[in-house]
N, C-alpha and C positions, 0 to 999 in steps of 0.2 A: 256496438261491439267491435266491428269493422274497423270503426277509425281507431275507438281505443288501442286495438292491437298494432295498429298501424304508429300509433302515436306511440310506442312503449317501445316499437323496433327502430325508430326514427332519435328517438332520445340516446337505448343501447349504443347506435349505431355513430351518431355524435358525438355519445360521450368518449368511445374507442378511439374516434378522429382523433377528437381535442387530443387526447392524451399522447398518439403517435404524433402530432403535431410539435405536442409539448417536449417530446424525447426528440424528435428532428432539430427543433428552434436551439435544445439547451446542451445536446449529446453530442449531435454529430447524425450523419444518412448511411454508415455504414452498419447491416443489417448482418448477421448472419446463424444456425442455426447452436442449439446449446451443445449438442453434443460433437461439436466438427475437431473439436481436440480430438479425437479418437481416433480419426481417418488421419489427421495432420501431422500426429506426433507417433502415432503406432506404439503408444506406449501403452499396454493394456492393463496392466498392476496398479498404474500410478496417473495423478494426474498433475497437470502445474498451479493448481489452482489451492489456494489456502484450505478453503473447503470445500467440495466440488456444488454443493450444496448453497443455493441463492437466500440470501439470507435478508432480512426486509430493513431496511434503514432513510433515512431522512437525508436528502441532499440540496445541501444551503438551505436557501427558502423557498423553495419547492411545496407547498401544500401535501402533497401525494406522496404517503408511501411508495416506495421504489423497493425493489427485491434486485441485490447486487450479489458480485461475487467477484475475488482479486485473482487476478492469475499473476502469479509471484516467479514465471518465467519469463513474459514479455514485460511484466509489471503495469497490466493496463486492468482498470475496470471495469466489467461488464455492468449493463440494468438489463433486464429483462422487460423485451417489450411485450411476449406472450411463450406460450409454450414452444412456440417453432423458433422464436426471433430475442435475439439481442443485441445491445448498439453497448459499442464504447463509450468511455466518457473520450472525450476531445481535449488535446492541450491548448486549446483556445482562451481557457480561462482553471481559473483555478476552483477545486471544487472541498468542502468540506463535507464530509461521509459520516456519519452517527448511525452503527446498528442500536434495532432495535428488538435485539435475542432476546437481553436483558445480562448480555456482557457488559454493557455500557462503553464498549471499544469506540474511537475516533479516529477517523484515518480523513489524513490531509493531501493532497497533492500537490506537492512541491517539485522544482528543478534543483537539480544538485550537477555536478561534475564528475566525469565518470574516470576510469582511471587513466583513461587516455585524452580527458580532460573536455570530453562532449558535453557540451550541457543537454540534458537529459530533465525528463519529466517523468513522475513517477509516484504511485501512491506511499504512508510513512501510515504508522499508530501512532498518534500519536504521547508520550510518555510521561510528561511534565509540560505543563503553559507557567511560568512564570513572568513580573516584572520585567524582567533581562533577557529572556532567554526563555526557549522552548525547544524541548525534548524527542526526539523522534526515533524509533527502533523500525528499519527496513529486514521486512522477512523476503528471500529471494530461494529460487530452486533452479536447479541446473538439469541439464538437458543430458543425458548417459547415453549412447549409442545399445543398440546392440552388440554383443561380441559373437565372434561363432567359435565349436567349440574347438581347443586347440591341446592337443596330446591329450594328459589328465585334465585340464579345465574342460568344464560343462557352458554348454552354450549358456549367456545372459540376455533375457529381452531390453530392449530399448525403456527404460525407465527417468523417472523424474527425482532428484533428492531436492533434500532440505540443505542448501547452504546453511554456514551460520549467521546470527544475525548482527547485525550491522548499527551502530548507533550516528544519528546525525543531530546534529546543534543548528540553533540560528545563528549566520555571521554576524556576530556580536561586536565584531572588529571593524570590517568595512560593510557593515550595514550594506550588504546586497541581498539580493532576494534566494539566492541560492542557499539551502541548508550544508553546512557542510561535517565532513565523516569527520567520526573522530579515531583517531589511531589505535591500533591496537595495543604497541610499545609503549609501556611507562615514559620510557623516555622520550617518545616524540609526542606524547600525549603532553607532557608537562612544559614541550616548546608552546602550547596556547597561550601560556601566561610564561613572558620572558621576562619579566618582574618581580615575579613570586613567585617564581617554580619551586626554589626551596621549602616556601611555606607551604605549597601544596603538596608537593613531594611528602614532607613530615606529618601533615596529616591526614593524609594517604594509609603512610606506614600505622599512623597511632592507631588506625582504626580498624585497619586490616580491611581496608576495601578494593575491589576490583571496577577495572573501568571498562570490564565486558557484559556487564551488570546495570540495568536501570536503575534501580534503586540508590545504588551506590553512587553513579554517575550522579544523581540528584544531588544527595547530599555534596558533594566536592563544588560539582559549581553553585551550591547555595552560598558551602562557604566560601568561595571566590569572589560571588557576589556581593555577601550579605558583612564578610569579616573581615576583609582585605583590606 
């Protein structure tokens, strides 16, 4: 009875190894506990994270469910090593993320250029995989100070918002590995193609699409792709 119990704590206790093993070897060593946004950001309404809530997903080929969760202020990934502890993902390599809600959501981690032109690593949903090109919509939140209160205005706590979101493309042009943004402006959206901006531009208009829009963003570079 002795050794069985012995042997059943000896297994537990291996298989937790392996596993922290497994999150040091493919994550990263940096440890820290789930709820530390709270003391770090003093923002008590809000949080930076998409959903404060670790949600279970498959990364690359990893055998082992993994329970993640995005924090869409620093734009890093959290796994969960246990109830007290979680490790980042590390930009050492690239990782592919598939929850398993049953949203069927994909998130990729790619480098892009940032407006002051850092390249920069960062999680994406991803929106479209095509032949040509692949689709990526960045959800991001910004950091609100507190205000105090001032005449008529009532004091604001320190809170998190929803930026809008952001759509980015494969360099489809100089095939680098950086995804890059796509403009807000019609107009400097349709400098992408300096060849057929017309044609895009007109079927733009026919259809009455927006390029702040996944959907829509689809169909235009299909037909860039697929009609041009």
């Amino acid at each position: 009875m002795i050794k069985k119990v012995f042997f059943l704590v000896f297994v537990v206790f291996n298989t937790s190894l392996h596993s922290q093993q497994e999150l040091r070897t493919n994550f990263g060593d940096v440890y820290y506990e789930p709820d530390r946004y709270k003391t770090q950001y003093d923002a008590p309404d809000s949080t930076p994270y998409l959903n404060v809530e670790f949600t279970p997903a498959k990364i690359n080929d990893i055998n082992e469910t993994k329970m993640v969760r995005f924090n869409a202020f620093d734009e890093s990934v959290e796994v969960m090593v246990n109830a007290k502890k979680v490790v980042i993902l590390q930009d050492s390599q690239p990782y592919i993320i598939r929850l398993l809600d049953g949203s069927k959501k994909v998130y990729e981690t790619k480098k892009y250029g940032d407006e002051e032109g850092t390249v920069k690593t960062s999680f994406f949903e991803l929106i479209a995989r095509k032949t040509k090109y692949a689709l990526f919509v960045k959800e991001k939140k910004k950091y609100v100070k507190a205000k105090k209160a001032q005449g008529y205005e009532a004091s604001k706590p320190a809170m998190f918002k929803k930026r809008k979101d952001t759509y980015y493309i494969t360099d489809f042009k100089e095939r680098s590995e950086l995804v890059i943004k796509i403009p807000s402006k019609v107009k400097t959206f349709l400098s992408f193609f300096p060849s057929h901006a017309k044609q895009v531009k007109m079927f733009i208009k026919k259809y009455k699409l927006k390029i702040d829009e996944g959907e829509d963003l689809i169909k235009i570079f299909d037909f860039y792709f697929d009609s041009i």
